[in-house]
N, CA, C and O atoms as CSV, one atom per row, in Angstrom:
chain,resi,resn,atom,element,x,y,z
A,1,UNK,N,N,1.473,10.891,12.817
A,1,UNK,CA,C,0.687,10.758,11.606
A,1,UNK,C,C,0.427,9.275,11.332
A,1,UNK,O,O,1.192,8.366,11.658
A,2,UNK,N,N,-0.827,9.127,10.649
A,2,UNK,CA,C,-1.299,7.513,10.773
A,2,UNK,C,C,-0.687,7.424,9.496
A,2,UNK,O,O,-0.470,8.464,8.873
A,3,UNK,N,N,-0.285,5.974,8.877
A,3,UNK,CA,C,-0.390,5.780,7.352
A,3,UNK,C,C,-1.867,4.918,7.017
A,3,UNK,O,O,-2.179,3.934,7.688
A,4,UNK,N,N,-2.541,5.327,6.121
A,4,UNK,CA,C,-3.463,4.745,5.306
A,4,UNK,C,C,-2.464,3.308,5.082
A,4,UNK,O,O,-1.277,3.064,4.862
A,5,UNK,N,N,-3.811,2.509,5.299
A,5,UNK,CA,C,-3.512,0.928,5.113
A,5,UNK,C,C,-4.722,0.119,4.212
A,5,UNK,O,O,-5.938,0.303,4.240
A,6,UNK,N,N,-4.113,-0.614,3.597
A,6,UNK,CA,C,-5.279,-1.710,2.672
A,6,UNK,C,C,-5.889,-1.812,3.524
A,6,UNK,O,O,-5.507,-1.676,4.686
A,7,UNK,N,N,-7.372,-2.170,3.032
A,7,UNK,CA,C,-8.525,-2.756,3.667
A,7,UNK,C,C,-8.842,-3.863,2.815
A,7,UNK,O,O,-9.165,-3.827,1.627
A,8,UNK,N,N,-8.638,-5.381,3.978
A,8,UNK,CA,C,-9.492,-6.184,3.088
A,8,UNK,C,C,-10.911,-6.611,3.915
A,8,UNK,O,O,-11.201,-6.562,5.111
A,9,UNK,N,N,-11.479,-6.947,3.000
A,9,UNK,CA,C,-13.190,-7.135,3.354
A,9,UNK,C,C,-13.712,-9.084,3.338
A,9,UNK,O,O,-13.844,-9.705,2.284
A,10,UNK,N,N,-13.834,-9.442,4.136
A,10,UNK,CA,C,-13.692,-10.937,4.000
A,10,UNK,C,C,-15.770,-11.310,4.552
A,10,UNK,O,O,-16.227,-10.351,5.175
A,11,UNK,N,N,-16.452,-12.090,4.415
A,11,UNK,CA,C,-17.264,-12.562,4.877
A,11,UNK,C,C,-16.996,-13.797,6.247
A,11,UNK,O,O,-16.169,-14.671,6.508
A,12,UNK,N,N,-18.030,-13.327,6.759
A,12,UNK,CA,C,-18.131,-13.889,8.064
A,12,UNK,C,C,-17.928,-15.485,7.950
A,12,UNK,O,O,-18.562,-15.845,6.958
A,13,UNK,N,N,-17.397,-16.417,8.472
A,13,UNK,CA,C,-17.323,-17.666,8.091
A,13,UNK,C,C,-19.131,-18.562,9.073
A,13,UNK,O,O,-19.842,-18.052,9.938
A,14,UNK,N,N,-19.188,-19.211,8.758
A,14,UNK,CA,C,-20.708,-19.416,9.172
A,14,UNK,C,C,-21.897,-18.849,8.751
A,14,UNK,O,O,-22.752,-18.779,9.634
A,15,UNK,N,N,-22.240,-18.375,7.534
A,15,UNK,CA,C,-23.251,-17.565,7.099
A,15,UNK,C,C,-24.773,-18.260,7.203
A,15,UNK,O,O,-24.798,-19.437,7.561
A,16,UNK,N,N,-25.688,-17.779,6.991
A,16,UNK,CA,C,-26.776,-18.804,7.103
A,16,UNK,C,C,-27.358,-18.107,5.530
A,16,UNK,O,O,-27.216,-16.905,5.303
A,17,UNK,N,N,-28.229,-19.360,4.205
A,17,UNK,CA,C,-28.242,-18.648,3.394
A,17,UNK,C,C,-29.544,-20.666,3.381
A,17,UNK,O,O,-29.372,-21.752,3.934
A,18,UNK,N,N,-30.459,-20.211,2.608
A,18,UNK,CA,C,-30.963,-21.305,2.639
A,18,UNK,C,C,-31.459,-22.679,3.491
A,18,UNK,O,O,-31.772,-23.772,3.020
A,19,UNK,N,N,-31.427,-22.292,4.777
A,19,UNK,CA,C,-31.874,-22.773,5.687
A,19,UNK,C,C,-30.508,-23.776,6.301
A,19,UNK,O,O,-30.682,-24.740,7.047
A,20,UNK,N,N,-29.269,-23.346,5.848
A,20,UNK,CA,C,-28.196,-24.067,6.762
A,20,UNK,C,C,-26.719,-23.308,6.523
A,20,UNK,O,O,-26.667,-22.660,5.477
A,21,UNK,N,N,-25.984,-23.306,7.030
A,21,UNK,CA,C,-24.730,-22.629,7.261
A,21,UNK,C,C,-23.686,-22.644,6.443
A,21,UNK,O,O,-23.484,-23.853,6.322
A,22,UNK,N,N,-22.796,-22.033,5.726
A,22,UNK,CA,C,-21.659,-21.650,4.960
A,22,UNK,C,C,-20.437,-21.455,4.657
A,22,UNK,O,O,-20.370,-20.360,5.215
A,23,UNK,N,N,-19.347,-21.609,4.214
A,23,UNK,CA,C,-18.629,-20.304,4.450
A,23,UNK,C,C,-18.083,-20.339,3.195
A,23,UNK,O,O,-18.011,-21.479,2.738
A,24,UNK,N,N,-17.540,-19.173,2.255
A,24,UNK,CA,C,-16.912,-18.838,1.056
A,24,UNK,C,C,-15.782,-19.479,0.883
A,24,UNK,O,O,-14.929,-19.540,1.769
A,25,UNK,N,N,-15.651,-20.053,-0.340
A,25,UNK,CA,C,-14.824,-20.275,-0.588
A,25,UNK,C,C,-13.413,-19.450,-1.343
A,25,UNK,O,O,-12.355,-20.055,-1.515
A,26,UNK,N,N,-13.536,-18.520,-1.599
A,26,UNK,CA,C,-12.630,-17.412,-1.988
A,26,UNK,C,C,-12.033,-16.733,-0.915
A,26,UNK,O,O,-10.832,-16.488,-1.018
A,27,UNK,N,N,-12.821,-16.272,0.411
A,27,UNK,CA,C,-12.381,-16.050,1.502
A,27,UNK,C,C,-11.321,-16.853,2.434
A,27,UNK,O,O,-10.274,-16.526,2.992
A,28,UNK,N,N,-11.968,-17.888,2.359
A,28,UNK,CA,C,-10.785,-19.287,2.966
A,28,UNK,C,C,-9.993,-19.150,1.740
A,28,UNK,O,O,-9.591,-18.075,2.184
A,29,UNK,N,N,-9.547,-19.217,0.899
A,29,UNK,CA,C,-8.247,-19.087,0.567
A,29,UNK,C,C,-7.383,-17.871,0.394
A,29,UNK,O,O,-6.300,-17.807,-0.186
A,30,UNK,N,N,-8.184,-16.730,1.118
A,30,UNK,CA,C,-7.460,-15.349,0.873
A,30,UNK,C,C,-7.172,-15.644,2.432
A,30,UNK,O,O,-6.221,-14.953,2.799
A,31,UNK,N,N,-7.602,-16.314,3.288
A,31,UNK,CA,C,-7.733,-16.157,4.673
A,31,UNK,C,C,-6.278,-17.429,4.795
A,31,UNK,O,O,-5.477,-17.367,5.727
A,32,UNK,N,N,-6.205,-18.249,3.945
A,32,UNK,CA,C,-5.197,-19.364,4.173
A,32,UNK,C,C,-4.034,-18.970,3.673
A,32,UNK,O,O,-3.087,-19.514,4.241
A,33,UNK,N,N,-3.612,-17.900,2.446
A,33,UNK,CA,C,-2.781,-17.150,2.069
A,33,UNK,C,C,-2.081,-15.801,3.400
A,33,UNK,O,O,-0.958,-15.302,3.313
A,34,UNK,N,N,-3.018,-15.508,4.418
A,34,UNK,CA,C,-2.937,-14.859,5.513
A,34,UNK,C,C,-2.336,-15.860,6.139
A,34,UNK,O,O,-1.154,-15.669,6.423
A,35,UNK,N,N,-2.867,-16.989,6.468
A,35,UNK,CA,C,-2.240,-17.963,7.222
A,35,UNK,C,C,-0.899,-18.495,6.881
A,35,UNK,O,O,-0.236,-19.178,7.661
A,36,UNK,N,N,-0.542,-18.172,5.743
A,36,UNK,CA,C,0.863,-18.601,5.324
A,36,UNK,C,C,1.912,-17.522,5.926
A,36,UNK,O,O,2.897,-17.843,6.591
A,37,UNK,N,N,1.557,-16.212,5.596
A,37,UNK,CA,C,1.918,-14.954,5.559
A,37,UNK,C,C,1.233,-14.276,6.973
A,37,UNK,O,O,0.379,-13.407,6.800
A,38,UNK,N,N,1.481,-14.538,7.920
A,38,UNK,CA,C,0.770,-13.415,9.140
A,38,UNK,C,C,1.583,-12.064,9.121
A,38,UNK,O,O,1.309,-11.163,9.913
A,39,UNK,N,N,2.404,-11.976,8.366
A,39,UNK,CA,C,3.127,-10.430,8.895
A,39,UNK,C,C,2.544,-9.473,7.631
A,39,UNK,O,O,2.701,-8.253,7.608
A,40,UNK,N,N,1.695,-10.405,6.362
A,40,UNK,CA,C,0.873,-9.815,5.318
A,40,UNK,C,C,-0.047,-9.179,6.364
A,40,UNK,O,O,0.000,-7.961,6.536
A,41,UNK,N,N,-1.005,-10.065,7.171
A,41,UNK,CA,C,-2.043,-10.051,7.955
A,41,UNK,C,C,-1.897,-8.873,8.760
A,41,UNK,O,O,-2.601,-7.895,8.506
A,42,UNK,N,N,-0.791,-8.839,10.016
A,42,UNK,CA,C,-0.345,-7.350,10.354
A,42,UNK,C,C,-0.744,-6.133,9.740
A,42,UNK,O,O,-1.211,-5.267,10.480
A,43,UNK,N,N,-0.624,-5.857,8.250
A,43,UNK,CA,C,-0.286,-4.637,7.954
A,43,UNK,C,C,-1.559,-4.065,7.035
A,43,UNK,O,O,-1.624,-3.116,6.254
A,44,UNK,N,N,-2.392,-4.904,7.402
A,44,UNK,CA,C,-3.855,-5.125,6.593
A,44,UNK,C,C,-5.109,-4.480,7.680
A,44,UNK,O,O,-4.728,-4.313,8.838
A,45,UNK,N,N,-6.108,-4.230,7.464
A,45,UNK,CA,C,-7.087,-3.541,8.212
A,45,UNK,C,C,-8.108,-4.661,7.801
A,45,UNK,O,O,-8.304,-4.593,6.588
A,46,UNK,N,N,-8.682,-5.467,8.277
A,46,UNK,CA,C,-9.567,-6.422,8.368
A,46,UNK,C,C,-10.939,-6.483,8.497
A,46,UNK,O,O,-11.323,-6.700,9.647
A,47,UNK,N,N,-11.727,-6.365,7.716
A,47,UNK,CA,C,-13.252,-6.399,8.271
A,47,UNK,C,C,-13.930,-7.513,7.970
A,47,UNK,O,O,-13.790,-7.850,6.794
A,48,UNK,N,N,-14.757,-8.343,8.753
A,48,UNK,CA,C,-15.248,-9.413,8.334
A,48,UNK,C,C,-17.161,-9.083,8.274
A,48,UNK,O,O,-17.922,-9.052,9.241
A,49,UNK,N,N,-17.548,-8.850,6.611
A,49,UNK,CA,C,-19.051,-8.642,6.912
A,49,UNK,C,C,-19.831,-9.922,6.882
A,49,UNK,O,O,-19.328,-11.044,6.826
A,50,UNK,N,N,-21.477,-9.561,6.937
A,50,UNK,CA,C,-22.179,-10.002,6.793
A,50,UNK,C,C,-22.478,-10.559,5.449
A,50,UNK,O,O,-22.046,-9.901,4.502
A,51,UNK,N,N,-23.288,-11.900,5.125
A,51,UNK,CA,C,-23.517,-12.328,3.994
A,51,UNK,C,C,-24.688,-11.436,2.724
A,51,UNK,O,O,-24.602,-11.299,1.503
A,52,UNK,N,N,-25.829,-10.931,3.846
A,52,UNK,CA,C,-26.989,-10.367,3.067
A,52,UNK,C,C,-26.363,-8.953,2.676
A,52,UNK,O,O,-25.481,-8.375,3.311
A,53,UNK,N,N,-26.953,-8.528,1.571
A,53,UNK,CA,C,-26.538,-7.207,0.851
A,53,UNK,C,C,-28.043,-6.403,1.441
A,53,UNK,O,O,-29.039,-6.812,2.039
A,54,UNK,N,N,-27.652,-5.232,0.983
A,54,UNK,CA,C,-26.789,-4.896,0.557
A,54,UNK,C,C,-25.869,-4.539,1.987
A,54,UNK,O,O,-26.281,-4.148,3.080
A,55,UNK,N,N,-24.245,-4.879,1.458
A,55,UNK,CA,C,-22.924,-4.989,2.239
A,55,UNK,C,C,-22.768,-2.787,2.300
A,55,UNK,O,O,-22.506,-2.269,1.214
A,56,UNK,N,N,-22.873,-2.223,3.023
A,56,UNK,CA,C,-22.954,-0.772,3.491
A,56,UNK,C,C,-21.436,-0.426,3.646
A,56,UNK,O,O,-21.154,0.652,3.123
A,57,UNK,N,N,-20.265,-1.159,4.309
A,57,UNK,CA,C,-19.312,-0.475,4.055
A,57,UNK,C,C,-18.774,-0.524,3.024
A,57,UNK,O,O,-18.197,0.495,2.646
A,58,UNK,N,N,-18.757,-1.805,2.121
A,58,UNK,CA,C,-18.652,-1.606,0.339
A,58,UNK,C,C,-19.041,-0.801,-0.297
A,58,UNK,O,O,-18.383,-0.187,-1.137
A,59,UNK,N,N,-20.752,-0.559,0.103
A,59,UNK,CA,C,-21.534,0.400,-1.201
A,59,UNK,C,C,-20.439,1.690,-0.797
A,59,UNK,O,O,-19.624,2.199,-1.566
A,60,UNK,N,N,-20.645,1.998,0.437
A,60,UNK,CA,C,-19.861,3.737,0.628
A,60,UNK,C,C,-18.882,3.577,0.387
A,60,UNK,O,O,-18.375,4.693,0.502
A,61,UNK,N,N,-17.951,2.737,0.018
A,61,UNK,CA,C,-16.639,3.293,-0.690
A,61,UNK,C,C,-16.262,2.855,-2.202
A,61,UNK,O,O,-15.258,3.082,-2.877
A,62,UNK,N,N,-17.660,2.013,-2.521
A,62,UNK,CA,C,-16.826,1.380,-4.021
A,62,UNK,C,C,-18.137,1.585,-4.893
A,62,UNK,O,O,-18.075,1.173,-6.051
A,63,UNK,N,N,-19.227,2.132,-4.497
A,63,UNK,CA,C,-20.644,2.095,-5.005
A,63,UNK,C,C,-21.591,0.670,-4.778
A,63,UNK,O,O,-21.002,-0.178,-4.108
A,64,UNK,N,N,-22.377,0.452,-5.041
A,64,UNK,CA,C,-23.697,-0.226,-4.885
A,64,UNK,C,C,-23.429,-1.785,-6.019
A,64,UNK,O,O,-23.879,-2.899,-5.747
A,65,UNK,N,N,-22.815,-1.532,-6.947
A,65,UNK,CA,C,-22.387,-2.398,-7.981
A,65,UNK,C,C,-21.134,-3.359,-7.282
A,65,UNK,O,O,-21.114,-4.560,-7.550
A,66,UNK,N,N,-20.075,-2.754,-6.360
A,66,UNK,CA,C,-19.008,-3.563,-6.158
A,66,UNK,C,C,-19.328,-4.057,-4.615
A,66,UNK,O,O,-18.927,-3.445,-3.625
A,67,UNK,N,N,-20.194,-5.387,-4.570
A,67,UNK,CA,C,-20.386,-5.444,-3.081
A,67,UNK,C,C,-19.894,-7.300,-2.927
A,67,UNK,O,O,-20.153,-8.061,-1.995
A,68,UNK,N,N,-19.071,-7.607,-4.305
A,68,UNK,CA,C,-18.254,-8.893,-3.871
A,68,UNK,C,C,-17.814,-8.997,-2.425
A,68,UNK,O,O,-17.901,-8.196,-1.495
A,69,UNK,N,N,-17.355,-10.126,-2.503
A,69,UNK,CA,C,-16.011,-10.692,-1.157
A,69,UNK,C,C,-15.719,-12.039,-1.707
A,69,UNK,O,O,-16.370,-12.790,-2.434
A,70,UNK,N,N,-14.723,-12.115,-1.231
A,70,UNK,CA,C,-13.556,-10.937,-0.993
A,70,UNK,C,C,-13.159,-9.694,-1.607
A,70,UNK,O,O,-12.735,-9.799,-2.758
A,71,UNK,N,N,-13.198,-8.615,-1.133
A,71,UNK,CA,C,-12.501,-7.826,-1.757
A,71,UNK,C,C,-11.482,-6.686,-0.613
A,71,UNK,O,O,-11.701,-6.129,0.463
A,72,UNK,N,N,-10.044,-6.780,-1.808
A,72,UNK,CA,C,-9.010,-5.250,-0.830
A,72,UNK,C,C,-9.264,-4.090,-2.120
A,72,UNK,O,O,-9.362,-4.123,-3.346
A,73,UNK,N,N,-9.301,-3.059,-1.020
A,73,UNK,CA,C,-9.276,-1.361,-1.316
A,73,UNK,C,C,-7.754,-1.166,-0.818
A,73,UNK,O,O,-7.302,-1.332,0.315
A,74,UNK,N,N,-7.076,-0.751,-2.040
A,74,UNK,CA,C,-5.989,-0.603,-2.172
A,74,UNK,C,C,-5.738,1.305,-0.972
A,74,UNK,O,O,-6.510,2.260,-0.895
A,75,UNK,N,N,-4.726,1.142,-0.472
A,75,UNK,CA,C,-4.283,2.456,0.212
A,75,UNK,C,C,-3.895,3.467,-1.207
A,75,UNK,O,O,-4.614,4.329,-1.712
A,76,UNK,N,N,-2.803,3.120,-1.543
A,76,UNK,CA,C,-2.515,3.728,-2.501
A,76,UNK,C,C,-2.450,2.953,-3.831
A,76,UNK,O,O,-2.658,1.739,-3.839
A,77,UNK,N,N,-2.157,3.648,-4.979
A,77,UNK,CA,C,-2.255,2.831,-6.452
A,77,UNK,C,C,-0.895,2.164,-6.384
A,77,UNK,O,O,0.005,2.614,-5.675
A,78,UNK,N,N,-0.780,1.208,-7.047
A,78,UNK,CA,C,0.157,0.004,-6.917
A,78,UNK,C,C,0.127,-0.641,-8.466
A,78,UNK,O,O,-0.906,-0.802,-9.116
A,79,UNK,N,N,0.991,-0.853,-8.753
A,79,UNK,CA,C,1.929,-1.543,-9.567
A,79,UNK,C,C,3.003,-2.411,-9.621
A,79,UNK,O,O,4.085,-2.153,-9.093
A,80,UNK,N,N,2.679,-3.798,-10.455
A,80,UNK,CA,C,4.354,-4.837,-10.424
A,80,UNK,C,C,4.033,-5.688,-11.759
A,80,UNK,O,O,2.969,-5.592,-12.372
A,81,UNK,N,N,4.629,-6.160,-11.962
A,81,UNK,CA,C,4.653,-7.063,-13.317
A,81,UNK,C,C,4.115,-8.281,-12.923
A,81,UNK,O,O,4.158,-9.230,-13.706
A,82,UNK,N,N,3.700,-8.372,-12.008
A,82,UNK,CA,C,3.332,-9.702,-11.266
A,82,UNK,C,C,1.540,-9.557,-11.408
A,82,UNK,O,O,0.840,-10.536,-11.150
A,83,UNK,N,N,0.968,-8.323,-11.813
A,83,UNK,CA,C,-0.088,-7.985,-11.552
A,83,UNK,C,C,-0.806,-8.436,-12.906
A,83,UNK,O,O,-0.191,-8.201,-13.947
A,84,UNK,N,N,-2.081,-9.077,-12.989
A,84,UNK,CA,C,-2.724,-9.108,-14.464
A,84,UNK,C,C,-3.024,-7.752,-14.650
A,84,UNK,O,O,-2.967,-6.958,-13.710
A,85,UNK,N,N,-3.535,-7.216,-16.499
A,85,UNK,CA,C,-4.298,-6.162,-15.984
A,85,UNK,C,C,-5.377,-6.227,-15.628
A,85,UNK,O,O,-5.575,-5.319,-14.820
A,86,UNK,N,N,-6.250,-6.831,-15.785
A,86,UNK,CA,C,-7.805,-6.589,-15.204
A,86,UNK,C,C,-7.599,-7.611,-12.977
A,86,UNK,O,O,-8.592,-7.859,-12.294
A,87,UNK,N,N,-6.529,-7.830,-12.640
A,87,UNK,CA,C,-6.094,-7.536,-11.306
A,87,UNK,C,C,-6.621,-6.553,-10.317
A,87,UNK,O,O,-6.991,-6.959,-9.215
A,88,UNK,N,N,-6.681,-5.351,-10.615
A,88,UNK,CA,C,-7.132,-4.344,-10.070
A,88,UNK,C,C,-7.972,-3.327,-10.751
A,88,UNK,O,O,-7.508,-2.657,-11.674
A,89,UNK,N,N,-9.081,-3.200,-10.369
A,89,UNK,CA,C,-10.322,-2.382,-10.707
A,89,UNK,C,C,-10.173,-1.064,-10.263
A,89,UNK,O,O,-9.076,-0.746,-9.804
A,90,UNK,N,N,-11.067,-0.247,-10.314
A,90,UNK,CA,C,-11.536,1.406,-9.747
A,90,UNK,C,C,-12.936,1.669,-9.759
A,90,UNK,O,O,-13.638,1.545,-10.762
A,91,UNK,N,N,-13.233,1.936,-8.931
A,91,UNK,CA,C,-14.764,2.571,-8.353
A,91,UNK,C,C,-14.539,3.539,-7.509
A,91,UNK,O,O,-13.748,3.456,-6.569
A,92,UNK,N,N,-15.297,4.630,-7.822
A,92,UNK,CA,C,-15.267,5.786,-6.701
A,92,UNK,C,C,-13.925,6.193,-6.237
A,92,UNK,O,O,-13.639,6.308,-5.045
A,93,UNK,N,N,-13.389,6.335,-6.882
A,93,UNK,CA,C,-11.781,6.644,-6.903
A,93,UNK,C,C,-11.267,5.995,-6.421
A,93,UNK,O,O,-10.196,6.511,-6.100
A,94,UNK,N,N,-11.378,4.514,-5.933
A,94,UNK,CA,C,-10.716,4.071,-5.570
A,94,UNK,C,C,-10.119,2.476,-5.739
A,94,UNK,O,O,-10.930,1.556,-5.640
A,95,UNK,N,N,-8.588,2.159,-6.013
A,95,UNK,CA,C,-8.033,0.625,-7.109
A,95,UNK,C,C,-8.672,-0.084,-5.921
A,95,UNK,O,O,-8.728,0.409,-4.795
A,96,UNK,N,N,-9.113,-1.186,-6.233
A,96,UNK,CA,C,-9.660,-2.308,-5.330
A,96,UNK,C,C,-9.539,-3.764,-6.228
A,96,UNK,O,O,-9.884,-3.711,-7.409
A,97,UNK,N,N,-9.129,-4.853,-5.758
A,97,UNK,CA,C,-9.217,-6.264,-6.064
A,97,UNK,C,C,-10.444,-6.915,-5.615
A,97,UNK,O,O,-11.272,-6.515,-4.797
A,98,UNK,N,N,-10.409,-8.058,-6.342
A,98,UNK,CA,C,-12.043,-8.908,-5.979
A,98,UNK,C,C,-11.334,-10.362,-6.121
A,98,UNK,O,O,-10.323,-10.668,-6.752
A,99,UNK,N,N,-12.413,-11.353,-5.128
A,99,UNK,CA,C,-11.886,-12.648,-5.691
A,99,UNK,C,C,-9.917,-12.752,-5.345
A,99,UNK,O,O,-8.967,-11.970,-5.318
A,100,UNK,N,N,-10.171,-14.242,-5.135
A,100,UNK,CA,C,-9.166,-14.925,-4.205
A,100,UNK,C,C,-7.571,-14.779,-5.171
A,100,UNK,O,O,-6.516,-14.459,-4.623
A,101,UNK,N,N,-7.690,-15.083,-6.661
A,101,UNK,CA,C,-6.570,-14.718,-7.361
A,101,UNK,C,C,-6.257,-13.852,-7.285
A,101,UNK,O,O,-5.291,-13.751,-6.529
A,102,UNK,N,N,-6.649,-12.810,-7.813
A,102,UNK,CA,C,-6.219,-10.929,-7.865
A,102,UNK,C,C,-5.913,-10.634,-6.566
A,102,UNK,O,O,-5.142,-9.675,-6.537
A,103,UNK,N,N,-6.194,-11.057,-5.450
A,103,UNK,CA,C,-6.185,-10.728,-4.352
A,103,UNK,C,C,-4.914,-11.160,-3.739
A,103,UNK,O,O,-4.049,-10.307,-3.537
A,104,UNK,N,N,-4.722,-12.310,-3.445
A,104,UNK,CA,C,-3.643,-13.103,-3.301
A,104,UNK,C,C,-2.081,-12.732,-4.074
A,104,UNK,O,O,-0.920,-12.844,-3.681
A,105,UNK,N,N,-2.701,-12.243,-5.361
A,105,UNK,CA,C,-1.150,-11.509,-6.412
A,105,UNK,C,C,-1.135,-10.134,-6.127
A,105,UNK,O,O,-0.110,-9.525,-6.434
A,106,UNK,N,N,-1.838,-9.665,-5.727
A,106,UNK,CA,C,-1.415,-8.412,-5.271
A,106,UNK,C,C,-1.001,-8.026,-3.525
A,106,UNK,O,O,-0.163,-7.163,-3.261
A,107,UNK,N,N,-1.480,-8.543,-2.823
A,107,UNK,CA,C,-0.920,-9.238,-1.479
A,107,UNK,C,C,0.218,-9.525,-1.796
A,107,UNK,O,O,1.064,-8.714,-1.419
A,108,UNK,N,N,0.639,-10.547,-2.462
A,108,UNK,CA,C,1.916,-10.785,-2.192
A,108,UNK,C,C,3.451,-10.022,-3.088
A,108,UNK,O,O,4.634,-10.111,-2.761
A,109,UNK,N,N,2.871,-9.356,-4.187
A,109,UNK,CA,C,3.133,-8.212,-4.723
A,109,UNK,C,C,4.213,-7.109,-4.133
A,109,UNK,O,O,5.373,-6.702,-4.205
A,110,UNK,N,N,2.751,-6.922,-3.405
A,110,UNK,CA,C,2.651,-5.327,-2.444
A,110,UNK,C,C,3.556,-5.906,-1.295
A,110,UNK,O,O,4.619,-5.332,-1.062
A,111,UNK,N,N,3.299,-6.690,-0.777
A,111,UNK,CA,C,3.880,-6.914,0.920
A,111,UNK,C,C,5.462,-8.061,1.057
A,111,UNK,O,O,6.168,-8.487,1.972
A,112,UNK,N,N,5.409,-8.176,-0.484
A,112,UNK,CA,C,6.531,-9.249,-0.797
A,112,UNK,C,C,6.931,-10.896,-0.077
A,112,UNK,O,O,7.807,-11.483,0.558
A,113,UNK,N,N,5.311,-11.127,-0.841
A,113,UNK,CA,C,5.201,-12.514,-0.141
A,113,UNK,C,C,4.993,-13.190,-1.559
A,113,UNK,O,O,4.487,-12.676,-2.557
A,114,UNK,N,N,5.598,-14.696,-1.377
A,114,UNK,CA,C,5.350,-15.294,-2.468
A,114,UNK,C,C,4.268,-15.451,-3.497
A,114,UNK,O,O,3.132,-15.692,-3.091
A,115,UNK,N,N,4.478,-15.349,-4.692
A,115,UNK,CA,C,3.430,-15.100,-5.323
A,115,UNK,C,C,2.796,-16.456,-5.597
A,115,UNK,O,O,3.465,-17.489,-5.626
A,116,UNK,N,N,0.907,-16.398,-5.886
A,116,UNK,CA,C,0.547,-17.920,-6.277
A,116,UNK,C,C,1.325,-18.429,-7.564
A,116,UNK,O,O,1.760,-17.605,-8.368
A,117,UNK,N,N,1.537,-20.092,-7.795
A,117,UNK,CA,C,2.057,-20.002,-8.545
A,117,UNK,C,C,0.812,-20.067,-9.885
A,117,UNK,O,O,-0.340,-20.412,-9.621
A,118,UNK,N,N,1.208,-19.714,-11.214
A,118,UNK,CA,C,0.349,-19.436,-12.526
A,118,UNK,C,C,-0.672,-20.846,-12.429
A,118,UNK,O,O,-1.532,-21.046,-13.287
């Protein structure tokens, strides 16, 4: 039996958007928080999209409205005192984080890696 695992959703680093190249800044630091933590990274399902929307594996699981990045789709619902409340959202049944803070405190939360500090 498989276990369901977070999915996080990161943008491609190099984007082209205005006639020269990119990369997010919310992503590099969810991606440098990975880099601190690789055994976070392990247990994570990784997709790196494209910059232009509309983003298709977002719309089908979170609707047409939630097509940020960074964003993790939580496996299961999760809870810690470490969490803000507006931390974790719901769309289409399903808790998901956005953006490099929420993301990063619940990462390290969930997988028991140091938390950012306040």
């Amino acid at each position: 039996m498989t276990t369901a695992r977070d999915r996080l959703f990161l943008l491609r680093p190099d984007w082209t958007d205005q006639g020269r190249t990119w990369f997010c800044m919310a992503c590099a630091a969810v991606e440098g928080f990975l880099a601190y933590y690789p055994a976070v990274r392990d247990q994570l399902d990784i997709a790196y999209l494209p910059y232009p929307r509309p983003r298709q594996a977002l719309v089908d699981l979170l609707g047409e409205a939630h097509q940020n990045l960074p964003t993790v789709i939580l496996a299961a619902p999760f809870t810690h005192p470490d969490l803000r409340g507006d931390d974790l959202l719901s769309a289409g049944g399903r808790w998901f984080a956005t953006n490099e803070g929420p993301i990063t405190r619940y990462l390290a939360a969930r997988y028991g890696a140091s938390p950012p500090h306040p």
